[in-house]
C-alpha positions as CSV (number, residue, x, y, z in Angstrom):
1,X,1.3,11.3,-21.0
2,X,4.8,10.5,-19.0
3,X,5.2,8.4,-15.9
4,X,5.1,11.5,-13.4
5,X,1.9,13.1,-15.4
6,X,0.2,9.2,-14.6
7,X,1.7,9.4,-11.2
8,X,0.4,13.0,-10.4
9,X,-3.2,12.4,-12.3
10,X,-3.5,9.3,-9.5
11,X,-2.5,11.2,-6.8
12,X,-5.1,13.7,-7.3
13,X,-8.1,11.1,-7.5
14,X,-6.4,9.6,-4.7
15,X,-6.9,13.2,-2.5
16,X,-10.4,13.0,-3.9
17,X,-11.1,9.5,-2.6
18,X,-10.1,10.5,0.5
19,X,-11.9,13.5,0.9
20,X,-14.7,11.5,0.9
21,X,-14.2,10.4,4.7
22,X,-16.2,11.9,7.0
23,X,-13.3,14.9,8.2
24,X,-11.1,14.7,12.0
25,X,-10.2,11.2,11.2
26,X,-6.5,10.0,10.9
27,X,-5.1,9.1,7.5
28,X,-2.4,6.3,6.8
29,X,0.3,7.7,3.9
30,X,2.7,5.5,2.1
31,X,5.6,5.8,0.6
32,X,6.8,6.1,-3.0
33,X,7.2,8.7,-5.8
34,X,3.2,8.2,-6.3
35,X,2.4,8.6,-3.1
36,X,4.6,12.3,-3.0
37,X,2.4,13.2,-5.6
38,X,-0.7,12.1,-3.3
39,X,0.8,14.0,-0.2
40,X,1.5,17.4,-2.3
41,X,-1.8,17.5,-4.0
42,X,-3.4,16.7,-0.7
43,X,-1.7,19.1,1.1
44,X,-4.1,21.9,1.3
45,X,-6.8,20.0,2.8
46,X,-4.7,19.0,5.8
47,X,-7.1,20.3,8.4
48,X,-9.5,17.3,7.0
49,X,-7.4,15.3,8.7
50,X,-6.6,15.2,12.6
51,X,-3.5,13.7,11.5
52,X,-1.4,11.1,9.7
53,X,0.7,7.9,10.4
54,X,3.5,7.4,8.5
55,X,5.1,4.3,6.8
56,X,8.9,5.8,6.5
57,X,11.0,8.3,7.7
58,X,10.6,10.1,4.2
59,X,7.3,10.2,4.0
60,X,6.9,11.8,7.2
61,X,9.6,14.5,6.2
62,X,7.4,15.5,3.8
63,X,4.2,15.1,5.3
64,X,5.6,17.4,7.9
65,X,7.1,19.9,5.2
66,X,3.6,20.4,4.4
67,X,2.5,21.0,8.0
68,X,0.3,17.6,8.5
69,X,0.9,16.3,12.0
70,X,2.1,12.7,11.7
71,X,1.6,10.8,15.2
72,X,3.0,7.5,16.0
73,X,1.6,4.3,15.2
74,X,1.5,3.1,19.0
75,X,-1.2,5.8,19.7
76,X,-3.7,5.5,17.0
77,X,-6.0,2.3,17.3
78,X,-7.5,2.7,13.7
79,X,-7.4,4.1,10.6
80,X,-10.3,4.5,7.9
81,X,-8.1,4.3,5.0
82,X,-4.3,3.7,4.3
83,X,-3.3,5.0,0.8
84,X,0.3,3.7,-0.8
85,X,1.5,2.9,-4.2
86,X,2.2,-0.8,-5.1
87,X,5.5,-2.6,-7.9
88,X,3.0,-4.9,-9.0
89,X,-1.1,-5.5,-8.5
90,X,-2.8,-9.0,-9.7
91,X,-6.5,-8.7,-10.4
92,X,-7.6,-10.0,-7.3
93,X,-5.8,-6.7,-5.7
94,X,-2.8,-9.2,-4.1
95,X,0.7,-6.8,-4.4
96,X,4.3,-6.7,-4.3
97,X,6.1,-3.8,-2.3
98,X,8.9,-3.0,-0.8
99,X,10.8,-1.6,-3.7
100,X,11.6,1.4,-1.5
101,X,12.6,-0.4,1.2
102,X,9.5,0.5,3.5
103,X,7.8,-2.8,3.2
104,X,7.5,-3.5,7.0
105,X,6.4,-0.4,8.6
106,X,4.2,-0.6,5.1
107,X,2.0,-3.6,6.4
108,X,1.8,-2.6,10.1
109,X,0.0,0.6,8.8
110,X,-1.9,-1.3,6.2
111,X,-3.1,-3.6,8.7
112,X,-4.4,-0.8,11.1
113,X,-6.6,0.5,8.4
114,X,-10.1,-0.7,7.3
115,X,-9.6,0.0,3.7
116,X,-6.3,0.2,1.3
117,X,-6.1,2.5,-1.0
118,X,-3.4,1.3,-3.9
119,X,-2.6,4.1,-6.2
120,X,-0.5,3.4,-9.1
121,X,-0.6,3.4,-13.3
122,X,-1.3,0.7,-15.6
123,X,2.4,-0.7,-16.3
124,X,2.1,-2.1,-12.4
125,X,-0.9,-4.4,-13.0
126,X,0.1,-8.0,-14.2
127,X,-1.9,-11.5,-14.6
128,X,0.7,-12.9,-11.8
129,X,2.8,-11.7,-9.4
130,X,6.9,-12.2,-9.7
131,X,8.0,-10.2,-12.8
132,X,8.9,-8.0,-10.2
133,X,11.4,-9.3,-7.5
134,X,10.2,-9.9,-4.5
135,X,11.6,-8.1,-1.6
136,X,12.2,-9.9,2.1
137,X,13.6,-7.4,5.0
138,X,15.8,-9.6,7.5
139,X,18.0,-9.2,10.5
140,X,21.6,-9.5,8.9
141,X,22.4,-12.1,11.3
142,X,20.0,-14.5,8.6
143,X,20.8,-13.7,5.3
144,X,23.0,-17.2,4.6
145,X,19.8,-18.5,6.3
146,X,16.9,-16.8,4.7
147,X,18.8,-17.0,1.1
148,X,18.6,-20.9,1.2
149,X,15.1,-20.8,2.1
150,X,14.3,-18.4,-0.3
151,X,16.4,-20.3,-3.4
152,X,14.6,-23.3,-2.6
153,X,11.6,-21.6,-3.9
154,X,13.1,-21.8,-6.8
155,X,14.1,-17.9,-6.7
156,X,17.2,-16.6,-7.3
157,X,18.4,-14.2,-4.6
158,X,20.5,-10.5,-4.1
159,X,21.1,-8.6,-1.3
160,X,20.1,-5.1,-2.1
161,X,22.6,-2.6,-2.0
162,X,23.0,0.9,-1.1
163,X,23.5,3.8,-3.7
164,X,26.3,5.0,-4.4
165,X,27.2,8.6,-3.2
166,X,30.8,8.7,-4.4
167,X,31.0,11.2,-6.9
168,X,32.6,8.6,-9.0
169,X,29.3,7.3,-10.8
170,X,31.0,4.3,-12.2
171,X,31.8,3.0,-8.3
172,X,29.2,-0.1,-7.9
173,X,28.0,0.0,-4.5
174,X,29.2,-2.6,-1.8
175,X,27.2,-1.8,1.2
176,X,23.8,-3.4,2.0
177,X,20.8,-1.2,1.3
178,X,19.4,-0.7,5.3
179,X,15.9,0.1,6.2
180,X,14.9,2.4,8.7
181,X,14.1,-0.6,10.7
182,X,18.1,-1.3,10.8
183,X,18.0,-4.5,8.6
184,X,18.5,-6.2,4.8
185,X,16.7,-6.4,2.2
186,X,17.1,-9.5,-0.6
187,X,15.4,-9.2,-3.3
188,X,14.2,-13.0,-4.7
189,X,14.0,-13.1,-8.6
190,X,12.0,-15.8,-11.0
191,X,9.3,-16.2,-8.9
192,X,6.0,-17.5,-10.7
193,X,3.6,-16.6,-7.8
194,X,0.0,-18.5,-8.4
195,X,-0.7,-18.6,-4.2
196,X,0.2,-15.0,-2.7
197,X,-1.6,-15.5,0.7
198,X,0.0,-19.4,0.7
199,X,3.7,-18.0,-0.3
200,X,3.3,-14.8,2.2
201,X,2.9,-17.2,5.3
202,X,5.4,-19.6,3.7
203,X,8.4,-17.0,3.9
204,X,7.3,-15.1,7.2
205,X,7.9,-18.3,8.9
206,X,11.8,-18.4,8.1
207,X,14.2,-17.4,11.1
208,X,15.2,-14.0,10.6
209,X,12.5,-12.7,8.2
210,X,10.9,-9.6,9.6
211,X,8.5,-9.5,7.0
212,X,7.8,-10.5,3.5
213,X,6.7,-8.0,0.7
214,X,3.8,-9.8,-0.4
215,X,0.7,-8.3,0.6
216,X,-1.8,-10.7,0.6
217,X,-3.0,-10.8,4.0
218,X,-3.1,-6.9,4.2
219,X,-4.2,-6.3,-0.3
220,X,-5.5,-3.4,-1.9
221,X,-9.2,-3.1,-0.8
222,X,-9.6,-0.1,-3.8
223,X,-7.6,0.6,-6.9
224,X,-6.8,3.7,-7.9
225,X,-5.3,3.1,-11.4
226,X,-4.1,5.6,-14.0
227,X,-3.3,5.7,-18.2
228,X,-3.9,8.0,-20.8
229,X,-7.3,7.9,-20.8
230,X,-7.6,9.0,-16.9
231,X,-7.9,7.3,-13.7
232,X,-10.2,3.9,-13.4
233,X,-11.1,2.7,-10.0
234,X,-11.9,-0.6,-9.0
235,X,-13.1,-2.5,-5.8
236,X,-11.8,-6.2,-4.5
């Protein structure tokens, strides 16, 4: 079984998770290729739903491809469950996102929601966090800042950069990656995390972090997680 059979196989027993909430209620959606899968397979039971807040501007092109109405944030007070993918799950359900780029509007809809939903395959589970690099959005005006901070961690720091859409393949991009919140990304590697609520608090106190993509504070209440023997859910 490839990666996008694992990917679609969790999506779908994410829609069945989901479709267990009692119907009119308002869903939150992530972002991610997992979470596409979730969207498209949940698609035809849209009218479960009274709508959906979004955690990127891609998602909700999608979301609204398939006819869901996505609402804004500031006029839902609650959610019964947000559902979003994770780049790495320890076994007490603490993540690292934010390799998209949506890790702040992310954890504002994670932390409307009573329950989070993380849907993902095996490969993403780990015994600690910080194989993965961890991802801090900033104003630009702090990334000289924020990178000493972050180095004196003991991390080694990179400001994330665009994609390059010169025809030329070979061109290495020079322009910072920008969220749709405007700012930077740097992306901190060598990080041997033991304390993910401690280390979360930690960096959102530097000048110039917007947010930190460590979700401690705001982890995985349900995991949906998929191989090729099927889909295993567990509960933190």
């Amino acid at each position: 079984m490839n990666q996008d059979q694992l990917k679609q196989l969790v999506g779908e027993a994410a829609r069945d998770e989901v479709l267990k909430l009692a119907p009119g209620q308002v869903l939150g959606v992530g972002t991610g290729s997992t979470v596409n899968y979730f969207i498209d397979a949940l698609a035809p039971h849209k009218d479960h739903f009274a709508g959906t807040v979004s955690s990127s501007n891609a998602t909700t092109e999608r979301l609204l491809k398939h006819g869901f109405k996505v609402l804004d944030p500031n006029d839902v007070v609650s959610l019964p469950a947000y559902v979003d993918g994770a780049d790495e799950i320890d076994p007490l359900g603490n993540m690292i996102k934010g390799g998209g780029g949506a890790l702040t509007r992310e954890k504002i809809i994670a932390s409307m929601a009573e329950q989070f939903i993380c849907i993902c395959d095996a490969s993403k589970q780990v015994p600690v966090l910080g194989n993965f690099s961890l991802p801090v959005e900033i104003i630009p005006l702090s990334k000289g800042v924020v990178s000493r901070e972050l180095e004196k961690l003991g991390g080694t720091v990179t400001l994330r950069l665009a994609k390059s859409t010169r025809a030329d393949l070979n061109q290495t991009p020079s322009e910072p990656f920008v969220t749709d919140n405007g700012a930077w990304i740097l992306d901190v590697a060598g990080l041997h995390i033991t304390d993910p609520l401690a280390l979360e608090s930690v960096i959102n106190q530097f000048a110039g972090v917007i947010t930190v993509g460590l979700f401690a504070k705001e982890k995985a209440n349900i995991l949906l997680v998929s191989d090729a023997s099927g889909v295993s859910r567990d509960v933190f």
